[in-house]
C-alpha positions in Angstrom: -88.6 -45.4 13.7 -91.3 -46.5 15.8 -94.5 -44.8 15.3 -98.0 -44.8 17.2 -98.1 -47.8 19.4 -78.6 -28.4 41.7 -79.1 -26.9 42.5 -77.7 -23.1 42.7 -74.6 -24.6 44.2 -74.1 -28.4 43.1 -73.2 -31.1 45.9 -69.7 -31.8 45.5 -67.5 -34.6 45.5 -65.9 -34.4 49.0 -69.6 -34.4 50.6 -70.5 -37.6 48.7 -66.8 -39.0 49.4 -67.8 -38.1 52.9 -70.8 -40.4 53.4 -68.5 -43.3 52.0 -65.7 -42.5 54.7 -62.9 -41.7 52.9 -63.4 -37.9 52.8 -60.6 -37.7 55.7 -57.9 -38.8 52.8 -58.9 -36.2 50.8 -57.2 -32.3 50.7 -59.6 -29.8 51.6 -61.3 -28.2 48.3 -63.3 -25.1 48.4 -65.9 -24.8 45.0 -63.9 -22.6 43.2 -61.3 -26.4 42.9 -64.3 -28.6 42.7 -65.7 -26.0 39.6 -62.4 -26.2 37.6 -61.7 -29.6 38.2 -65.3 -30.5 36.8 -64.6 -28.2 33.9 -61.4 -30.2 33.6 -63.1 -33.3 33.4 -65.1 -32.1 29.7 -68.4 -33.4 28.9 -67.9 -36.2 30.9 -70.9 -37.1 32.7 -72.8 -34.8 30.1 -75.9 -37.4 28.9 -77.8 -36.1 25.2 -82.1 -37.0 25.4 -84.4 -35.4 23.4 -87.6 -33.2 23.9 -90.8 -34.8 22.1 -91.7 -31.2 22.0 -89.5 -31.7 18.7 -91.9 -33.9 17.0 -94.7 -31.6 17.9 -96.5 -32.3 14.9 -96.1 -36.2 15.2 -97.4 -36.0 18.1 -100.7 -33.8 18.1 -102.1 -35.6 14.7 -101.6 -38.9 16.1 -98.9 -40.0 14.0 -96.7 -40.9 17.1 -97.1 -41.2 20.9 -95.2 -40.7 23.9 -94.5 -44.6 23.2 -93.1 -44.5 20.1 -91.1 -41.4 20.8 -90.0 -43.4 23.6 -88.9 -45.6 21.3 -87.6 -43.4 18.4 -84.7 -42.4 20.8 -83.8 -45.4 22.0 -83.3 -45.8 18.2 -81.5 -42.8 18.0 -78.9 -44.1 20.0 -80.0 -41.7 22.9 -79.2 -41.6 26.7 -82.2 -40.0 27.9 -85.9 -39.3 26.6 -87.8 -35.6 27.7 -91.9 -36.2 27.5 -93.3 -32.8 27.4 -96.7 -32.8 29.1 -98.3 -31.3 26.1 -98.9 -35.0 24.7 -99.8 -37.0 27.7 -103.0 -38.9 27.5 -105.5 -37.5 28.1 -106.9 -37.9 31.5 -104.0 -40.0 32.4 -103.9 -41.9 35.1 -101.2 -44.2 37.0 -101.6 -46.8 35.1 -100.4 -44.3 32.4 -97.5 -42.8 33.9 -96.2 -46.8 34.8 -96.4 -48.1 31.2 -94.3 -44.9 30.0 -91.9 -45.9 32.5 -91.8 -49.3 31.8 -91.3 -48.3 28.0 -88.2 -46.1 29.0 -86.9 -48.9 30.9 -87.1 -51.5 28.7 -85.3 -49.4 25.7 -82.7 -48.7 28.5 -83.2 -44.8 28.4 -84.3 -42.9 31.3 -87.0 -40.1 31.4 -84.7 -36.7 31.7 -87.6 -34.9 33.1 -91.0 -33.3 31.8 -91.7 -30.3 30.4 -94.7 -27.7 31.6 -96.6 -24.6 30.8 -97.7 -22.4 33.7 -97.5 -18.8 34.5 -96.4 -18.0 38.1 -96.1 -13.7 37.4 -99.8 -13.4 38.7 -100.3 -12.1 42.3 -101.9 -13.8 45.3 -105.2 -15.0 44.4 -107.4 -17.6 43.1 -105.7 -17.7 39.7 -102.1 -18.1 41.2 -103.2 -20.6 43.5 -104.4 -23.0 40.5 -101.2 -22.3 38.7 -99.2 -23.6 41.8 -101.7 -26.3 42.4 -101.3 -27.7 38.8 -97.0 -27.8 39.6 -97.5 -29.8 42.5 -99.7 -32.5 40.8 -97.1 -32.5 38.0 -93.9 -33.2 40.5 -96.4 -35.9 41.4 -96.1 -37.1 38.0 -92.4 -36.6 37.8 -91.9 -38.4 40.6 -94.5 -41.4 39.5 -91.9 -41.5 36.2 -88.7 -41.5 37.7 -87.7 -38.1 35.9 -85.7 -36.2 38.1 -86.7 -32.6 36.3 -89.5 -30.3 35.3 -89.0 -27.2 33.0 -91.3 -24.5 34.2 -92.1 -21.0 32.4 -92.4 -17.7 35.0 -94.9 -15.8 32.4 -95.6 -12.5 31.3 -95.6 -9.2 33.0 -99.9 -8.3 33.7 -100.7 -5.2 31.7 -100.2 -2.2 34.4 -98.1 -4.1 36.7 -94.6 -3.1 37.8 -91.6 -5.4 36.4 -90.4 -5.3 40.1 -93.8 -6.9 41.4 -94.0 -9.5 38.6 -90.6 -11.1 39.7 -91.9 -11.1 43.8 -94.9 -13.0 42.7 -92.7 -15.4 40.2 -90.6 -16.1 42.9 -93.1 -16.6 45.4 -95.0 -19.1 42.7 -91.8 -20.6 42.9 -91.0 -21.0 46.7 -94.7 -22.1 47.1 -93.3 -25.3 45.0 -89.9 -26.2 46.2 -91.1 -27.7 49.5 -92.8 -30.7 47.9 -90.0 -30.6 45.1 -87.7 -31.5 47.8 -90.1 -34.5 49.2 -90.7 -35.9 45.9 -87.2 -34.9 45.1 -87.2 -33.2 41.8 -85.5 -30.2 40.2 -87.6 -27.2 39.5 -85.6 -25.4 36.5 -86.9 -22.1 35.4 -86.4 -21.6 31.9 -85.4 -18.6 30.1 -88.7 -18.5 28.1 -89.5 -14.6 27.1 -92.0 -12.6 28.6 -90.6 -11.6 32.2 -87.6 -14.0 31.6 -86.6 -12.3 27.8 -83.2 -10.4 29.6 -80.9 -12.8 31.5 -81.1 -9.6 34.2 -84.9 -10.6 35.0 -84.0 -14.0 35.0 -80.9 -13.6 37.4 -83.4 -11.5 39.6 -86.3 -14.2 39.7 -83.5 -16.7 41.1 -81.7 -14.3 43.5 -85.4 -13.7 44.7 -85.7 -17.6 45.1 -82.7 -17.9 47.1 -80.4 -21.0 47.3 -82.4 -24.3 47.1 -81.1 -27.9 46.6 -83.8 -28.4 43.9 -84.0 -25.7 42.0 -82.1 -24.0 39.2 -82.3 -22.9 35.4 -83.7 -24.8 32.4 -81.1 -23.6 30.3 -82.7 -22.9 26.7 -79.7 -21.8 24.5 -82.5 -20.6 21.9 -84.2 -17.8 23.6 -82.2 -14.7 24.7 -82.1 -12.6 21.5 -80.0 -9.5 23.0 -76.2 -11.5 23.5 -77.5 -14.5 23.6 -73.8 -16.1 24.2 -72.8 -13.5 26.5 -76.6 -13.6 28.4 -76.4 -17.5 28.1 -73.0 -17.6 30.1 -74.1 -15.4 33.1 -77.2 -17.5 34.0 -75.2 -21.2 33.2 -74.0 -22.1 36.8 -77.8 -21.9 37.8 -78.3 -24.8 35.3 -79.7 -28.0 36.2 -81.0 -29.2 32.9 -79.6 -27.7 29.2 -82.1 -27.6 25.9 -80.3 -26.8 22.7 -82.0 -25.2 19.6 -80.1 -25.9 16.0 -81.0 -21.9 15.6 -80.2 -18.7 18.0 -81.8 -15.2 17.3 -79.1 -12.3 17.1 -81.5 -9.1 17.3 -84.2 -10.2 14.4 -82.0 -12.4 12.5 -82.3 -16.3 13.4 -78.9 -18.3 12.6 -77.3 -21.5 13.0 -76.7 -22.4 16.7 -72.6 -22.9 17.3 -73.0 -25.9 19.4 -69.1 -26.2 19.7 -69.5 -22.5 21.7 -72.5 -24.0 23.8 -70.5 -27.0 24.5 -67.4 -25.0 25.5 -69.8 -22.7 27.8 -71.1 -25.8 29.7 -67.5 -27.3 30.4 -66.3 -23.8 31.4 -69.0 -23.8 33.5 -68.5 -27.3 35.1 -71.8 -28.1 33.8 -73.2 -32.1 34.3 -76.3 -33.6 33.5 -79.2 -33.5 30.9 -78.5 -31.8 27.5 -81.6 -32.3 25.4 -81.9 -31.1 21.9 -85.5 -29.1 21.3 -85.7 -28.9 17.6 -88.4 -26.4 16.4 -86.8 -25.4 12.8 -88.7 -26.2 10.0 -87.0 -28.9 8.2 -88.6 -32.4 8.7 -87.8 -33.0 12.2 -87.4 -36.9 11.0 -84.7 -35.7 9.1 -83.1 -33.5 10.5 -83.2 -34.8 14.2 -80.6 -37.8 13.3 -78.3 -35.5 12.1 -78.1 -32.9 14.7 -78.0 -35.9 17.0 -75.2 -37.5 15.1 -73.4 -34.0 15.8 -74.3 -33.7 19.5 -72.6 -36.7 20.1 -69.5 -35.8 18.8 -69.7 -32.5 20.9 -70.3 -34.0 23.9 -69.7 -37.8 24.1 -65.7 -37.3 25.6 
């Protein structure tokens, strides 16, 4: 171990056939084929990273950086490495964002995306403004690093406000995004993070508010419904464009071992492809532990 140092509806295969010529050959295939052949295909095209959000500690009392977790999951064996912006540098700059790159590159993983805090239920005003001011210097920053995905929070409900007004504005902190999303091109995935996003309902509603848009989608955490979380976790997975697994769900105020072989099944029903990162947060030595859930992961989802 080194230390310090779609969319709502996903492009489909006859429309990328189709700028190569040779979509004419093909039979005509509405989504529900393309969905179930993708589900036939497994995890195929499924790649594992990790979150440095997992090494938390590591990483805010200077026992590792961004660079050596870089490097850690190279080690690990790993596809893909997710730099939550909680440990960038501070005051970054360019130069910054390049060297991380070139780090990834060099260990031949690629950056699965970046992870944010920000809190879009506010209404118009000078506070919501910052908030949407702050996601388009980080798509910037996505961009700068090749990572094709930011996880975004919606926030909590305001004391006195109405549910119904709190999802408007979350949406509309959300739309006020997407435009440069789209020029930089990077997915905006809105995570099911508590506060307004606690029932998959809210969450549905935020999205359906949205509307259809080529960049953005869920951040599927499969650790943070708490009423079904299996049942709540299946209706909002064909909005996913980027999967985080916990080792531990919550079932009402009980917290127990995560059945990844369910999750997996879930995605593949689902016709689920791209990122699965693990986000480890229990409270066994993440230098540990990590390996080992890793070591499972790919068994689940290495086809």
């Amino acid at each position: 171990m080194t230390m310090k140092g779609t969319n709502l509806t996903r492009v489909g295969r006859r429309d990328l056939l189709k700028g190569m010529g040779i979509a004419s050959v093909l039979p005509a295939a509405g989504w529900g084929t393309l969905k179930a052949e993708a589900a036939a295909s497994g995890t195929r095209n499924m790649q594992l990273s990790l979150a440095a959000y997992s090494v938390r500690r590591a990483l805010t009392s200077g026992k590792m950086d961004l660079f050596g977790f870089i490097d850690w999951c190279a080690e690990l064996g790993l596809e893909g490495t997710e730099l939550t912006s909680y440990y960038f540098e501070e005051g970054f700059d360019s130069n910054y964002l390049r060297r991380l790159r070139n780090r990834a590159f060099r260990n031949g993983v690629t950056i699965s995306g970046t992870a944010v805090r920000n809190d879009f239920c506010k209404p118009p005003g000078p506070e919501k403004d910052e908030e949407i001011a702050a996601l388009i210097r980080w798509i910037d920053v996505a961009s700068d690093l090749f990572a094709p995905h930011i996880r975004i929070f919606a926030g909590d409900v305001p004391e006195g406000a109405d549910k119904a007004d709190a999802i408007r504005w979350t949406a509309d902190g959300i739309k006020a995004i997407l435009g440069h999303a789209e020029k930089r091109g990077i997915f905006i995935g809105l995570e099911n993070h508590g506060g307004i996003t606690t029932l998959a309902t809210d969450l549905l509603k935020i999205c359906e508010a949205v509307g259809e848009h080529d960049w953005f989608g869920v951040n599927l955490d499969t650790g943070n419904f708490r009423m079904d979380p299996y049942a709540e976790l299946k209706s909002v997975a064909h909005l996913a464009v980027n999967v985080q697994i916990k080792v531990e769900i919550t079932q009402g105020e009980e917290s127990v071992p995560t059945d990844m072989t369910k999750i997996r099944d879930l995605l593949v029903d689902t016709g689920y492809k791209g990122w699965v990162a693990l986000e480890y947060e229990a409270e066994t030595d993440p230098f540990e532990a990590v390996p080992r859930y890793i070591a499972e992961m790919k068994k689940l989802f290495r086809s």
